[in-house]
Wavefront OBJ file of the C-alpha trace (Angstrom):
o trace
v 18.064 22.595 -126.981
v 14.987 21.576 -129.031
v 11.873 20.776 -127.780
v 11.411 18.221 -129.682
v 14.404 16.472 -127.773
v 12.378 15.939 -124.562
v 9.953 13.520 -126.348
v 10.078 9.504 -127.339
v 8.894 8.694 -130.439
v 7.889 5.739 -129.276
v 5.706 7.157 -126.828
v 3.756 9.392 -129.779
v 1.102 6.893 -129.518
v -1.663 7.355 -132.327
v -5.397 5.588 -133.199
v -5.530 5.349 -129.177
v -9.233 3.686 -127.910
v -11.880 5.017 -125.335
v -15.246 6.777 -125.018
v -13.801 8.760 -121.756
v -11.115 10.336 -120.884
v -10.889 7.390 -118.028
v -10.333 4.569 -120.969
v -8.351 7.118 -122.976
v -5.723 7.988 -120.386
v -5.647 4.590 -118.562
v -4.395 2.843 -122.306
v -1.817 5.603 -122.631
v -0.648 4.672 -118.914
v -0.904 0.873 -119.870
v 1.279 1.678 -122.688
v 4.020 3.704 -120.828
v 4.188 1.278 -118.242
v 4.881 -1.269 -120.355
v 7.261 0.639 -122.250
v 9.628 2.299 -119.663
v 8.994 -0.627 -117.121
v 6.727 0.960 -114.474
v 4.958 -0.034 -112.101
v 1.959 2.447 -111.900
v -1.230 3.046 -109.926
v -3.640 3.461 -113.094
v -7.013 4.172 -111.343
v -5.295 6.824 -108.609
v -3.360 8.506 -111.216
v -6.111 8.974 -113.956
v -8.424 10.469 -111.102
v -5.542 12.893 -110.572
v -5.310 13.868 -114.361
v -8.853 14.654 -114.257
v -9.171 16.662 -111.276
v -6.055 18.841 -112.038
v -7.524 19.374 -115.954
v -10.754 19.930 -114.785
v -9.567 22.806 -112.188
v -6.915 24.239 -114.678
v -8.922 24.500 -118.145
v -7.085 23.804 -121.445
v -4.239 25.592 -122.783
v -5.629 25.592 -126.351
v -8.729 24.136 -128.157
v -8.317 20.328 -129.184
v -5.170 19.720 -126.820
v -5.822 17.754 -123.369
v -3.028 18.270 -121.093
v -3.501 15.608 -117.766
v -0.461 15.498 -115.830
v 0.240 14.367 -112.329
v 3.287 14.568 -109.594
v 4.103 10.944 -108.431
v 6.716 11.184 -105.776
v 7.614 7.162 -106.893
v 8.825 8.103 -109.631
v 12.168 9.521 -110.324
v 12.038 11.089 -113.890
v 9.656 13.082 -116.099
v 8.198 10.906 -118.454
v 6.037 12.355 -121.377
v 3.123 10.721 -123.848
v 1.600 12.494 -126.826
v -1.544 11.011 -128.068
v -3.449 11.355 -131.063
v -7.431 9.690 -129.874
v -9.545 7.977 -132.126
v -12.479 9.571 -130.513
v -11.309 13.376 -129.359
v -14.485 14.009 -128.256
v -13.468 11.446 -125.189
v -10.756 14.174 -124.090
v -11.903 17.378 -125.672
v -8.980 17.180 -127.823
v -7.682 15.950 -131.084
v -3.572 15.744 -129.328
v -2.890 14.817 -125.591
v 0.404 15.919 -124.363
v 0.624 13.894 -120.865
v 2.977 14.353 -118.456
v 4.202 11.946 -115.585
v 6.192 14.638 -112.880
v 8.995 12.663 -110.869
v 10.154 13.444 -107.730
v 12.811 16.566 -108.012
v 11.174 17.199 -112.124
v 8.879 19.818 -111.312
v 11.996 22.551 -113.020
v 12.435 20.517 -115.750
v 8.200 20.106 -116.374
v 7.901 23.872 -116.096
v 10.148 24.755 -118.837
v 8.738 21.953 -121.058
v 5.110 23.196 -120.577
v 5.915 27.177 -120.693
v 8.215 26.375 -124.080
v 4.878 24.829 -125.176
v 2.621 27.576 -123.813
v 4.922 30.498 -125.234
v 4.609 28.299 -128.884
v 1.155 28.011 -128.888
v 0.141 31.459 -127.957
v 0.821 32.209 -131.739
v -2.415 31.509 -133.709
v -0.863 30.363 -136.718
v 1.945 28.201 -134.592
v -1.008 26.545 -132.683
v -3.461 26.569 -135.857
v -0.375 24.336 -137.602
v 0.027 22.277 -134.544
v -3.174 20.964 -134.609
v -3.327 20.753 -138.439
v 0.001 18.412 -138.364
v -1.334 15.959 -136.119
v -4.637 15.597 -137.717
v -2.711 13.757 -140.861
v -1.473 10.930 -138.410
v 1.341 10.232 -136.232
v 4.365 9.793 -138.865
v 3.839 13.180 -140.707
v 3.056 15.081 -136.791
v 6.319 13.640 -135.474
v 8.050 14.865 -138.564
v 6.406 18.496 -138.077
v 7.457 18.478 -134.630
v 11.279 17.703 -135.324
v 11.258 20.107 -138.071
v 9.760 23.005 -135.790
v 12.214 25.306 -134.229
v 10.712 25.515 -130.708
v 13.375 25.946 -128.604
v 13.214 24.484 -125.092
v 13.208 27.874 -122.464
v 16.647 27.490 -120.214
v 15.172 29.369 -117.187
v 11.142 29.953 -116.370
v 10.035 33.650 -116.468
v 7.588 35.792 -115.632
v 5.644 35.680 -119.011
v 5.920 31.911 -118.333
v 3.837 32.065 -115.194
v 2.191 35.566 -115.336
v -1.720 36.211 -115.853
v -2.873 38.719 -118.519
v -3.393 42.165 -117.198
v -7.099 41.806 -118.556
v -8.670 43.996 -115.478
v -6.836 47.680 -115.183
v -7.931 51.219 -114.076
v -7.365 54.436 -115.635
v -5.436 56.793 -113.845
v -8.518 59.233 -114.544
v -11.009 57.012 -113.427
v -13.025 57.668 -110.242
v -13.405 55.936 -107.494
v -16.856 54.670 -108.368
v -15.231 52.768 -110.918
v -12.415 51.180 -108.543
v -15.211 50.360 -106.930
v -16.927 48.462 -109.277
v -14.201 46.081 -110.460
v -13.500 45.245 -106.976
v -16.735 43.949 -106.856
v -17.292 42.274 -109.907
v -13.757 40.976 -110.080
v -13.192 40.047 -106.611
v -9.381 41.415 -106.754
v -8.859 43.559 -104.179
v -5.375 45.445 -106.056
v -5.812 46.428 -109.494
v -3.260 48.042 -111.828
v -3.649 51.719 -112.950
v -2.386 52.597 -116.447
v -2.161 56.037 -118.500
v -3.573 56.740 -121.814
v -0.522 55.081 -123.317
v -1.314 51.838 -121.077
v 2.136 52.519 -118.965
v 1.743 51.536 -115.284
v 1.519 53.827 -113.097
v 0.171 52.413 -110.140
v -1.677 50.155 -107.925
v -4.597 50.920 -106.050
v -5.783 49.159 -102.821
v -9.184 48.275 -101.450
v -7.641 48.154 -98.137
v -5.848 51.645 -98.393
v -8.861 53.506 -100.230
v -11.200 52.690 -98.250
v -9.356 52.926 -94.938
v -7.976 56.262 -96.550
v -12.028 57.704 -95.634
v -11.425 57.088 -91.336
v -9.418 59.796 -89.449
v -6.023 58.592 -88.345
v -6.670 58.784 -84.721
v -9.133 56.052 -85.300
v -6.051 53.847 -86.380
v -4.156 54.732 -82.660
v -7.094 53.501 -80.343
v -7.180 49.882 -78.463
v -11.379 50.223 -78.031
v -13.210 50.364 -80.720
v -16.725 49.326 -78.902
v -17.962 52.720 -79.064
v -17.847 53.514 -83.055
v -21.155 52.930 -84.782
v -21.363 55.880 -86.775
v -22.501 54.988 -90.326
v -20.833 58.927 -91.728
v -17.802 57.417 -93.165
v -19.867 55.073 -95.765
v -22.177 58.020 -96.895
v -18.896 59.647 -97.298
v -17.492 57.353 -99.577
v -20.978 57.324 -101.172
v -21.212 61.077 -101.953
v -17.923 61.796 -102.991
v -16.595 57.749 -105.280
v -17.819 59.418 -108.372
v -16.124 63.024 -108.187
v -12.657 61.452 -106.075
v -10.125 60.441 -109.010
v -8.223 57.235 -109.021
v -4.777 59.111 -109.313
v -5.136 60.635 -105.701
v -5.124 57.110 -103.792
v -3.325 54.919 -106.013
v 0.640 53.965 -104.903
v 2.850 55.256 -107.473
v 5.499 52.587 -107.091
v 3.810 48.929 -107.472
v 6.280 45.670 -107.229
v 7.004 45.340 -110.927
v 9.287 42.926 -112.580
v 10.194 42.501 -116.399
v 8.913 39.329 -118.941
v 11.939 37.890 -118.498
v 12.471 38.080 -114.761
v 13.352 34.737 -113.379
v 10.265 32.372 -111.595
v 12.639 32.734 -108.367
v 13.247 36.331 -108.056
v 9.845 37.063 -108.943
v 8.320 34.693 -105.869
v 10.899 36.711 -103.922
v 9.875 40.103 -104.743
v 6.366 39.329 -104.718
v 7.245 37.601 -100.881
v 9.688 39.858 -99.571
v 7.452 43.485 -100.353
v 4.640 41.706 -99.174
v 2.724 42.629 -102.084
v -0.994 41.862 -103.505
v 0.395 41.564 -106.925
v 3.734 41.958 -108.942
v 3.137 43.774 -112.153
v 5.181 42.425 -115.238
v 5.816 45.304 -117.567
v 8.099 45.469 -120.671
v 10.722 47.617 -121.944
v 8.519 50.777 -122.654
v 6.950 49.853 -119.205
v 3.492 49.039 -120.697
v 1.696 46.426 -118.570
v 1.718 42.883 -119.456
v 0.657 41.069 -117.144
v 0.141 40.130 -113.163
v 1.811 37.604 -111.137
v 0.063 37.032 -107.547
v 0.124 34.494 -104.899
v -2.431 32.740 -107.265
v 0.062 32.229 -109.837
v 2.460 30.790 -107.721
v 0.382 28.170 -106.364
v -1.827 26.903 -109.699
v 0.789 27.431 -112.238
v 3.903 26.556 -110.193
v 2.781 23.950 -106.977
v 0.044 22.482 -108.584
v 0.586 23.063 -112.256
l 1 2 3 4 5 6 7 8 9 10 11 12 13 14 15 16 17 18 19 20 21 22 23 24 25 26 27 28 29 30 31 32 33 34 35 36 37 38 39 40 41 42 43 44 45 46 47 48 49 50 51 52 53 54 55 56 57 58 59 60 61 62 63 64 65 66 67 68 69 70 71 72 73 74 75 76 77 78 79 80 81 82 83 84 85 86 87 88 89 90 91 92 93 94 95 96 97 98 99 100 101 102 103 104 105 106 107 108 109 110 111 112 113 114 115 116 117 118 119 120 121 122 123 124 125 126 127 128 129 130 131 132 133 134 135 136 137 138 139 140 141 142 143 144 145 146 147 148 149 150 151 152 153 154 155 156 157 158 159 160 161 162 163 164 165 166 167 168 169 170 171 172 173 174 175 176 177 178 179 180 181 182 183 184 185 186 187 188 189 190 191 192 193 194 195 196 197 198 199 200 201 202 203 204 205 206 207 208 209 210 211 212 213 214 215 216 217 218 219 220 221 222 223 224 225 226 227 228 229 230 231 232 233 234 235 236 237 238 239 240 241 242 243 244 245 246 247 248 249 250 251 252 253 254 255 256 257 258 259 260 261 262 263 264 265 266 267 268 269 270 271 272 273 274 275 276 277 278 279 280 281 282 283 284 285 286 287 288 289 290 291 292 293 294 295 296 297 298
């Protein structure tokens, strides 16, 4: 099924007015209402567009993607807009979505088709280029292109990039450091060929440093020693990575189903699932996070 095939020409709407993104959105709404015989709440809806964009960041430079779940509603409808001031939205296309009651499926595999397309510089390059000549020759370009529409959503649909990893030679000092500038508190570990190999813990490293009696006693009141920190101090930069990593992380392939993955990730009660391919070479991370901004509130 093409892409393409999810869209209304008549609701490519081009040389669109407004100095905001308020005035821009609020005439698309005007017109989709009118067109598909809605009755829509314009003011609470355009706030919603704007507070979801402005917490999820664009997808790629010059396209503004508002969208909103409206529970009145009982289909997906869909509004590409070329501005006459781009500037207004921060984009020369807006691809806006109205999300139905029961649509939120259907939405995912029409934005992650999109996503997966325009992760290709020259795909995304052309993409803007076609709609800068005007509406006729854009809609043209966009029935032409093969995008195919994805039948099921996967983990490279939903995943984050694996942008923060340790080496398995590292030491601990290092662990250290990305926990604190990141603020992740699992991080992948990866050989010299970027293969996972593991996961290391926070939690687990630096409990790893207390004596397991410690870990069988009801009172605690009477521990106050400060010895286990200068422990940890002396010995982060000599203790390797390797030694307190788990060798066998959740992991899940790019094409592993949304579903299964939320199970896995659920089920092992995991910080993170790692999304590997074939050769096992980490791709990217799919957390709790993921579920809830790219799949709840996406």
């Amino acid at each position: 099924m093409k892409f393409v095939s999810m869209l209304d020409e008549e609701l490519l709407l081009d040389h669109i007015p407004g100095n905001s993104r308020e005035e821009v959105y609020s005439w698309m709404l005007d017109k989709l209402a009118l067109y598909a015989e809605l009755e829509l709440d314009k003011e609470n809806l355009v706030a919603a567009m704007c507070k979801h964009e402005d917490a999820a960041g664009t997808l790629l430079d010059g396209l503004a993607m508002p969208h909103v779940r409206d529970e009145k509603l009982n289909d997906l409808y869909i509004v590409v807009g070329l501005p006459e001031n781009p500037s207004a939205v921060n984009g020369k296309v807006i691809f806006m979505t109205l999300i139905g009651e029961n649509m939120s499926d259907i939405y995912l595999k029409v934005i992650s088709t999109l996503a997966r397309f325009l992760s290709k510089p020259e795909c995304a390059a052309e993409f803007i280029l076609a709609a800068d000549t005007g509406k006729t020759a854009f809609w043209d370009y966009l029935q032409k292109s093969d995008i195919k529409l994805r039948n099921v959503v996967c983990a490279e649909d939903v995943m984050s990039p694996a942008d923060v990893f340790l080496q398995q030679s590292a030491p601990l000092s290092k662990a250290f450091d990305l926990f604190n500038s990141t603020h992740r508190r699992f991080l992948p570990v990866v050989n010299s060929a970027g293969e996972l190999v593991g996961e290391l813990s926070a939690r687990k490293v630096v409990r790893s440093f207390f004596p397991e009696y410690v870990f069988m006693m009801e009172n605690l009141n009477f521990l106050n020693d400060f010895a286990v920190f200068n422990e940890i101090f002396q010995s982060e930069h000599s203790l390797p990575v390797a030694q307190y990593m788990d060798h066998e992380p959740p992991c899940a392939h790019l094409d592993t189903p949304l579903v299964q993955l939320t199970l896995l990730l659920t089920k092992t009660n995991a910080g993170n699932v790692y999304v590997v391919d074939k050769e096992k070479h980490l791709k990217g991370i799919f957390s709790i996070d993921n579920v809830i901004s790219k799949v709840l509130r996406g």
